[in-house]
VEXDO-9615 format. One record per residue (C-alpha): residue number from 1; x, y, z. Coordinates in steps of 0.05 Angstrom, whole numbers, plus 32768, in hexadecimal, padded with zeros to 4 digits. Example, Ala and Ser with C-alpha at 12.3 -4.5 7.8 and 13.67 -1.06 7.14 Angstrom:
BEGIN
   pos      u      v      w
     1   80F6   7FA6   809C
     2   8111   7FEB   808F
END
This chain:
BEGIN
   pos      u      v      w
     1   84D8   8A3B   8492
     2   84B6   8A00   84AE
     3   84AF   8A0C   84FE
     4   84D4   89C4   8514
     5   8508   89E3   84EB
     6   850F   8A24   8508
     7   84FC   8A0C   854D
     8   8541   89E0   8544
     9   8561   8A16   8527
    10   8550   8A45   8562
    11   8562   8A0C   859F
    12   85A3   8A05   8572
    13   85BD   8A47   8572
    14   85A5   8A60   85B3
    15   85CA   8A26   85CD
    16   8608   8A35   85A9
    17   860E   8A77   85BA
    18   860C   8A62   8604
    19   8644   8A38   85FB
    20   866E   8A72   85D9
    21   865E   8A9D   8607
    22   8670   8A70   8649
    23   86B5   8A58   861F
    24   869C   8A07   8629
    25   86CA   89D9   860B
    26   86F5   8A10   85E4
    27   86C4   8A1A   85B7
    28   86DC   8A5A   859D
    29   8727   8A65   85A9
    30   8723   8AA6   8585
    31   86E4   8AD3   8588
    32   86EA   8B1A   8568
    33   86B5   8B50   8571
    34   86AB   8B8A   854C
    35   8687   8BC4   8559
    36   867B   8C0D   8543
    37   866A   8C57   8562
    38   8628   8C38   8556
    39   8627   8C02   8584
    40   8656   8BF2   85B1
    41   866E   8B9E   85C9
    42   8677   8BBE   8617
    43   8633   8B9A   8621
    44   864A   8B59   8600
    45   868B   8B62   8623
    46   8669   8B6C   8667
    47   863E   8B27   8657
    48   8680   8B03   8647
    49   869A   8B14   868E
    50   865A   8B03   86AE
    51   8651   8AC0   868F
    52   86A5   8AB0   869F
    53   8691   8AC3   86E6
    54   865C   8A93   86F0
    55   8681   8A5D   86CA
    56   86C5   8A6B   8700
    57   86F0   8A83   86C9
    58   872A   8AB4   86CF
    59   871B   8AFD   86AD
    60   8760   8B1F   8690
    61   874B   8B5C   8678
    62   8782   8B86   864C
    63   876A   8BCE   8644
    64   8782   8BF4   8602
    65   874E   8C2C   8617
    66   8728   8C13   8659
    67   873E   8C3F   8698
    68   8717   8C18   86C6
    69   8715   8BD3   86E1
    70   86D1   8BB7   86C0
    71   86A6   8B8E   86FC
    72   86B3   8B45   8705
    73   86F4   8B4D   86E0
    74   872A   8B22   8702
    75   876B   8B40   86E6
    76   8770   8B83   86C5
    77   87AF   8B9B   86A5
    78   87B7   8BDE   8684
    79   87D8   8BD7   863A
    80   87D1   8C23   862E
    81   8802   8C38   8656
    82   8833   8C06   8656
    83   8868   8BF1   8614
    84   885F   8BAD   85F3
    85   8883   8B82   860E
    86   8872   8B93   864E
    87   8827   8B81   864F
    88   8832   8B4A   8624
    89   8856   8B2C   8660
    90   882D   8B47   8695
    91   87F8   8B22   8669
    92   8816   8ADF   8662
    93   8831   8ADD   86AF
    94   87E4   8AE0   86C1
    95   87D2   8AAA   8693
    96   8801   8A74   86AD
    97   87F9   8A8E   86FC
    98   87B6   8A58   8701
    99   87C8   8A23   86C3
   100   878F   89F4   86D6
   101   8759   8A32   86D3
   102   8736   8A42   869C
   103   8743   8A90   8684
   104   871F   8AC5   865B
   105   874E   8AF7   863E
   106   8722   8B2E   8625
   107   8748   8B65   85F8
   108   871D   8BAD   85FB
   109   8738   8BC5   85B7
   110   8769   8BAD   857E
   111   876C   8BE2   855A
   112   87B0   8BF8   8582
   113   87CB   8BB7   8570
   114   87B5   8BBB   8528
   115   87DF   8BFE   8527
   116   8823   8BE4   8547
   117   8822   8B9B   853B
   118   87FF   8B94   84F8
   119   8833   8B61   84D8
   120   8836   8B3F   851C
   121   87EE   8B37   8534
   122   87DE   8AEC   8524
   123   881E   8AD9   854D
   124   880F   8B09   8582
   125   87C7   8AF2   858A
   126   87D8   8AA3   8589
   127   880C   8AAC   85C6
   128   87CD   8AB9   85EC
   129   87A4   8A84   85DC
   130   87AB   8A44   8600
   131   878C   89FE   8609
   132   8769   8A27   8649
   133   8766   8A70   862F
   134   8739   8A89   8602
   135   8743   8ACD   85DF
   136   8704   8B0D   85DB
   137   8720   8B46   85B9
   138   86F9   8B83   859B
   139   8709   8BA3   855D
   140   86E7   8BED   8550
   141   86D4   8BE8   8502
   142   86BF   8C2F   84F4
   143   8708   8C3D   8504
   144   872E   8C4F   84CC
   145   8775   8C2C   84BD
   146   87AE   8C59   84BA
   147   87CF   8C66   8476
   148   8813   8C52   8491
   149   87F6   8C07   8498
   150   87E7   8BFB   8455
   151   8824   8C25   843C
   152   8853   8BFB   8462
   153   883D   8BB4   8437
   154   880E   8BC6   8405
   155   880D   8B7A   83FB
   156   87F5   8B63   8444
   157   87AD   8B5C   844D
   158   8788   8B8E   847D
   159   878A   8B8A   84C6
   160   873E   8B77   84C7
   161   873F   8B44   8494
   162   877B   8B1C   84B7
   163   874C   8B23   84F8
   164   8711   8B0A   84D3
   165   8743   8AD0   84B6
   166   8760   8AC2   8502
   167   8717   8AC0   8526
   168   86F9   8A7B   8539
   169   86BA   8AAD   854A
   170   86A4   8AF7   852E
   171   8664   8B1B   854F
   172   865B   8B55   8537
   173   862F   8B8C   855E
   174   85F6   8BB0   853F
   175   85BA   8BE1   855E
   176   857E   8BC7   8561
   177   855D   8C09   8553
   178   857F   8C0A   8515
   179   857A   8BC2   84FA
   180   8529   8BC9   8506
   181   852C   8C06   84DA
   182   8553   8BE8   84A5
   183   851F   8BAD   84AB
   184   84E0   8BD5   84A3
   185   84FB   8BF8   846F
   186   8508   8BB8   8448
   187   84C1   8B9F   8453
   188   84A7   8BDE   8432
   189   84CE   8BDA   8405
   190   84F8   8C1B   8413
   191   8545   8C30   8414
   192   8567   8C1B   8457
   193   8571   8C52   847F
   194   85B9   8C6C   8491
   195   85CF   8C77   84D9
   196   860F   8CA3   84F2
   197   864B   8CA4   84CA
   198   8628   8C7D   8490
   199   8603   8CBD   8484
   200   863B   8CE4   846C
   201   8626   8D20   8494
   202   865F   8D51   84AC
   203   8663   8D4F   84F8
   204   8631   8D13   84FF
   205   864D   8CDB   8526
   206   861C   8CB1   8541
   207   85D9   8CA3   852D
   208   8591   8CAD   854B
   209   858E   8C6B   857A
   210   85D4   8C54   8582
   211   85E4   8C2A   85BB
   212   85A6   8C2A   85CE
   213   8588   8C0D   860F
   214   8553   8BD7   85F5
   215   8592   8BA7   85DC
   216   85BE   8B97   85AA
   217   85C4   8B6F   856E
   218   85F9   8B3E   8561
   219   8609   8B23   851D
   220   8635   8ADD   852B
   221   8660   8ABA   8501
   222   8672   8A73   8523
   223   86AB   8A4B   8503
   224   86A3   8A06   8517
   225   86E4   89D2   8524
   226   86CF   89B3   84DD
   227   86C9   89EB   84B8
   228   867C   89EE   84B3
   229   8669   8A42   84C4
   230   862E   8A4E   84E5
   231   8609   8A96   84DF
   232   85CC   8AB3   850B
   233   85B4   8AEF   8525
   234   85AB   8B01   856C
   235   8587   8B30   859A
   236   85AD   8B42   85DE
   237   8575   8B62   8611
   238   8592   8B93   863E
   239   8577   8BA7   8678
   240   8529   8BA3   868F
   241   8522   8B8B   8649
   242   854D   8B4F   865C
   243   851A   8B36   8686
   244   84DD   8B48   8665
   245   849C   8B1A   863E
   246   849D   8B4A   8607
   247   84DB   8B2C   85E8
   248   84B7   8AE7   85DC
   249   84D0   8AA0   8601
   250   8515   8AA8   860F
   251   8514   8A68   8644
   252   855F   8A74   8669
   253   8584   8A8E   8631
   254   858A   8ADD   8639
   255   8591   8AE2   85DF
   256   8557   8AD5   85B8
   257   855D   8AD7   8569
   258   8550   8B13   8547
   259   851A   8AF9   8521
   260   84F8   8AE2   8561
   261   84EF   8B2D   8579
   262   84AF   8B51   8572
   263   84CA   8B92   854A
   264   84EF   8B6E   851A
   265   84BC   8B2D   8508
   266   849C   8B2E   84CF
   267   8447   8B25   84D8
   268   843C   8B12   8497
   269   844E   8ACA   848B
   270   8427   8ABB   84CE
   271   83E7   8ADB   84B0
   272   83F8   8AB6   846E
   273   8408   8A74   8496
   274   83BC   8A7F   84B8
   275   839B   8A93   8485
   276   83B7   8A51   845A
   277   83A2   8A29   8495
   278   8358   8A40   849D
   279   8354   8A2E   845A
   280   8319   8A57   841E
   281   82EA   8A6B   845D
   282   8325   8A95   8480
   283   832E   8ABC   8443
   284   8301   8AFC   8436
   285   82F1   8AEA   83E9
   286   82D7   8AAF   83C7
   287   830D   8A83   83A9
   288   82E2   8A51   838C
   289   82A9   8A49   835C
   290   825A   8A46   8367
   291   822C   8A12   8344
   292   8211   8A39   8317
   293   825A   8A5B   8308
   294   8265   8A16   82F7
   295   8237   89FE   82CB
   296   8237   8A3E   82A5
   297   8288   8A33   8294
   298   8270   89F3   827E
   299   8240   8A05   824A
   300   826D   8A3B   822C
   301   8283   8A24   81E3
   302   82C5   8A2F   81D9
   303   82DE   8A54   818F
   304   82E8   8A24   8159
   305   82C3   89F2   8180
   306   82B2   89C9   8140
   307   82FE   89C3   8129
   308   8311   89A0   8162
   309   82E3   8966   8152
   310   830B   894B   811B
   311   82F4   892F   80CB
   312   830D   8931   808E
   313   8301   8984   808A
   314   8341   8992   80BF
   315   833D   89CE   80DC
   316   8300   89E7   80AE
   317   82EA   8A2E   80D0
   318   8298   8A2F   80D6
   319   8280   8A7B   80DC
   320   8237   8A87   80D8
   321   8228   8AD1   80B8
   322   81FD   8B07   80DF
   323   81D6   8B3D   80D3
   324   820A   8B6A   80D5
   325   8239   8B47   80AA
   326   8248   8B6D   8065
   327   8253   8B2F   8036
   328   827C   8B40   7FFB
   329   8283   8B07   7FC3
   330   82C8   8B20   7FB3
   331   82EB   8B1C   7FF2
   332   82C4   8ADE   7FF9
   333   82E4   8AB6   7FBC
   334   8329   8AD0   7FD4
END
């Protein structure tokens, strides 16, 4: 990839998931995460409410499985231990208490909802959504989905495929520990490596590096107004790695792409890029030919050099007999 293009391609993206992030100009109405035992969205969650925060935007937070308030979080309501109807209205009172401010109504799990209101989910998940009020909700994939779902309509589609249909925005959170081990096994050409309940192993839950504290990986799908999808690959730092040189240029944005960090980059098309740039005297063998290499090829005669030279004999074959030639007159009239 040319590096104008990439360069453009990195200011791009970093640039749009700013604006996802901060909610500017609605620009996803919809945004569903999903995570795993692996890797959990709590930190992408936790940058959501920071980012609302500094932008003055309401936080309604709607716990399925959260018993405490998260920090910066403006209104928390407690869906676990409450029926239906009643957080639904608890929910919608707080969105119409300050119409003029912008709101952020983060969800910490669907999966409850995928249980009880299967059928009614789209419906239920568009009453929240408003010209000011965008929608964060986190679905657990690794969940399974309970038999009496798909018994009740055999014919309905899943509960994750109608939230994959519904999104305006998917990230999807992966370990960094474990996409730079799938990556170096690629490059040597190895089998990617498995990682908790991928492994099949009885008892095994999570695997060697989950959640770890270096960051997280996010995999984003972007639907744009017009249709057109965008897809990248992004690195959230956590912690002193946030902050650090060792994660390359990140200028103001906290994400970098993954292909800009230092574990996952490839050093081989640089070195090929370098080498095609120094040109024959940054290579370590000769790729051309010395004079006399030269005027030796030159004075080879090629087979059948005679034929080529045209007459009224074709392609006559001229052989001239040696020493250890056995002549026989027989096979030489045939």
């Amino acid at each position: 990839m040319a590096p104008s293009h990439l360069q453009h391609r990195r200011t791009h993206n970093l640039l749009l998931i700013s604006k996802l992030l901060a909610q500017r100009d609605a620009a996803s109405p919809f945004t569903l995460v999903l995570d795993s035992l692996e890797q959990a969205a709590r930190p992408l969650i936790a940058e959501y409410i920071k980012r609302a925060k500094t932008a003055n935007v309401q936080t309604v937070y709607v716990s399925f499985e959260t018993l405490r308030k998260p920090r910066d979080v403006d209104s928390f309501i407690c869906a676990w231990n409450q029926p239906g109807p009643s957080w639904q209205k608890e929910v919608a009172n707080t969105i119409r208490s300050q119409p003029t401010q912008r709101k952020l109504l983060i969800l910490d799990t669907l999966n409850p909802l995928s249980t009880t209101h299967s059928q009614d989910l789209p419906a239920l998940l568009s009453s929240f959504i408003g010209p000011g009020t965008s929608l964060v909700a986190v679905y657990h994939a690794d969940i399974p989905i309970s038999p009496s779902i798909t018994h009740r309509d055999p014919y309905s589609p899943a509960p994750l495929t109608l939230l994959n249909y519904l999104a305006t925005t998917i990230f999807t959170v992966h370990c960094l520990q474990h996409v730079v081990a799938r990556k170096k096994a690629r490059d040597r050409s190895l089998v990617e490596p498995s990682f908790g309940l991928d492994q099949g192993v009885e008892g095994l839950m999570q695997g060697s590096g989950a959640n770890g504290g270096e960051g997280l990986v996010l995999e984003m799908e972007h639907r744009r107004k017009s249709g057109r999808g965008v897809r990248e690959w992004y690195i959230l730092p956590l912690g002193t790695r946030a902050s650090s040189n060792r994660l390359g240029p990140l200028s103001k944005e906290k994400f970098m792409l993954l292909e800009d960090h230092p574990d996952y980059r490839s050093p081989e098309p640089e070195a090929t890029a370098d080498a095609e740039e120094g040109g024959p005297e940054a290579t370590t063998f000769e790729l051309g030919l010395t004079d006399k290499q030269r005027r030796d090829r030159e004075g080879v005669v090629l087979p059948y050099h005679d034929a080529q030279k045209g007459g009224v004999e074709g392609g006559r074959i001229l052989y001239d007999m040696g020493s250890e030639d056995d002549f026989d007159e027989e096979e030489d009239e045939i």
